[in-house]
Each structure stands twice: as structure tokens, then as C-alpha cells.
C-alpha angles and dihedrals in degrees: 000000000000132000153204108271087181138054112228122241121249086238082059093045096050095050096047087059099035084109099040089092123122116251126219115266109243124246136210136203115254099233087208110048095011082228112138113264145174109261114250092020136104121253117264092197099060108355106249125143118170094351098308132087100250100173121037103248110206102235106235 
């Protein structure tokens, strides 16, 4: 097998992992209560997925 017979710059390098940064999750906005949630989850603040609660929330 072949190998390396040089070693790579740290420019190469850098520029190999500039897009190897993580990216924001997206949030939606819960229809039922407007608070910020993950898509195609149900909401942690009051329980509603689809229009229907879906997990029992404690009331604080």
C-alpha cells in the first residue's frame, strides 16, 4: 500500500476541515403554545404534537 511521502501543511489541513463545523439545530415554532421547538417533535413546554397532547407536561 501506498503511503504518504509528505507530510501536509497546516494551511491544507485548515482548509480541508473549514466546513467540518457544527451548524445550529432548527427550531420551530410550537402551533399550540408559539414556544421554540425541535420539527417533527413534540413540545417539551406543553406536550402537543399534531394538534394533539401527545406526552403529560407537570404545570409549574
Amino acid at each position: 500500500m501506498p503511503n504518504p511521502k509528505r507530510r501536509h501543511s497546516q494551511r491544507r489541513t485548515s482548509t480541508r476541515r473549514a466546513h467540518d463545523h457544527l451548524a445550529k439545530p432548527s427550531q420551530a415554532e410550537c402551533p399550540n403554545c408559539h414556544s421554540p421547538k425541535m420539527p417533527h417533535r413534540a413540545c417539551p413546554s406543553c406536550g402537543f404534537y399534531k394538534g394533539r397532547a401527545v406526552i403529560e407536561v407537570a404545570e409549574q
